[in-house]
C-alpha positions as CSV (number, residue, x, y, z in Angstrom):
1,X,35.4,12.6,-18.6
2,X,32.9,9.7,-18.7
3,X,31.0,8.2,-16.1
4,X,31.6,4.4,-16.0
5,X,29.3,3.4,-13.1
6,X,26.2,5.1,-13.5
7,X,23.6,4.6,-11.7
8,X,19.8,5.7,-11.7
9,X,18.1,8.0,-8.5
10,X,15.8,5.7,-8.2
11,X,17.8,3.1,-7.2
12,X,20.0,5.6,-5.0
13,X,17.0,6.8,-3.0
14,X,15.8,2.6,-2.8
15,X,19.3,1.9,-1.6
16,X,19.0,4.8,1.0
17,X,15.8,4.1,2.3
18,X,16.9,0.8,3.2
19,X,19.8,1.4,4.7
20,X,18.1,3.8,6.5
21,X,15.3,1.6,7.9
22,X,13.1,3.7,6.2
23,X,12.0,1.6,3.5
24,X,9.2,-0.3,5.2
25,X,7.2,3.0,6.6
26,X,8.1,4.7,3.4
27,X,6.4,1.4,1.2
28,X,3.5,1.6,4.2
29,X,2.9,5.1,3.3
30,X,2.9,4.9,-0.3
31,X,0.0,1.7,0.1
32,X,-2.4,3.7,2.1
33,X,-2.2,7.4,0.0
34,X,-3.1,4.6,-2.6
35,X,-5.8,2.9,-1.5
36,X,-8.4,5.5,-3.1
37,X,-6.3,5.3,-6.5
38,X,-6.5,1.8,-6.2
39,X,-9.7,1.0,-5.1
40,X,-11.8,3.8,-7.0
41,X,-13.4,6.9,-5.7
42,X,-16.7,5.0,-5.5
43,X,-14.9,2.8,-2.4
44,X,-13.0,5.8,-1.3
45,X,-16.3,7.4,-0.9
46,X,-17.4,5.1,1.9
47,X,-13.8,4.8,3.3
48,X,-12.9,6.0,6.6
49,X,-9.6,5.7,8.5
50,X,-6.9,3.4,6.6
51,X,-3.9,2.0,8.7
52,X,-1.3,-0.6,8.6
53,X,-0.1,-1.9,11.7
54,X,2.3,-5.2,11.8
55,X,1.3,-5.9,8.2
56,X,-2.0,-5.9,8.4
57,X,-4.4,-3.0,6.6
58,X,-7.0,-1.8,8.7
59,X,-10.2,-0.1,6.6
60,X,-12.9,1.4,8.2
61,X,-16.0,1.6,5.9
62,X,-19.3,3.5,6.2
63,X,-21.3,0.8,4.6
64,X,-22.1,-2.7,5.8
65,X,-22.7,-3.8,1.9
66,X,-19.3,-2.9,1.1
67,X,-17.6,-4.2,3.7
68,X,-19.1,-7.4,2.8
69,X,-18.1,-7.3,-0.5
70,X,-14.7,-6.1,0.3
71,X,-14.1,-9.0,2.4
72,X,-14.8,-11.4,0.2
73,X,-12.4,-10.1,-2.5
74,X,-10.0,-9.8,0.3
75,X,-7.0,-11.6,-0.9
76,X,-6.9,-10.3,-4.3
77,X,-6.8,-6.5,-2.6
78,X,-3.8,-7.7,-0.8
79,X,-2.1,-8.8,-3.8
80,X,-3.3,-5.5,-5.9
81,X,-2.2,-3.0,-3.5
82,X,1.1,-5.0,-3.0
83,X,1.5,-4.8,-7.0
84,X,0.8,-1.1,-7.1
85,X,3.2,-0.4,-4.7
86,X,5.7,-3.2,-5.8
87,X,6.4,-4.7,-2.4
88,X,4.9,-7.6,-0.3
89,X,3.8,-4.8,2.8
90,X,0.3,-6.2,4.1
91,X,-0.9,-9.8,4.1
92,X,-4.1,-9.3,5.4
93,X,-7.2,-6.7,5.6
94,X,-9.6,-6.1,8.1
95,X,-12.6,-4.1,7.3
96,X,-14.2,-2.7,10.2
């Protein structure tokens, strides 16, 4: 007996998630455990507490330097942490 609408698990878990209303924590999740992946174990280095709260990604860093430079790349972070988890879940960081 043949299957004749097939579908893949990850679309199976995506579709549960989001019925769920579990999707969005689950998306926030995956951003921050990827913020040293992203971002480079030099940065993760000097990176404190990592939170999103009403799509916004709070950083605390250990050096002023970096938090500089970090701010002024701002807007490409957002969009490279959104890519790597393949949603639009922050659109904005604050380094403190």
């Amino acid at each position: 007996m043949r299957r004749q609408q097939a579908e893949q698990v990850g679309d199976i878990v995506r579709q549960f998630l989001r019925a769920e209303g579990l999707e969005t924590p689950y998306n926030e999740y995956r951003l921050v455990e990827a913020w040293p992946e992203v971002m480079g174990q030099g940065i993760a280095r000097y990176t404190g507490e990592v939170v999103i709260r009403n799509r916004v990604l709070y950083v605390q860093l250990r050096s002023s330097v970096l938090r500089q430079e970090l701010y002024m790349n701002r807007k490409r972070l957002v969009q490279k942490l959104n890519e790597h988890v393949g949603a639009q879940v922050i659109e904005n960081i604050v380094f403190r």
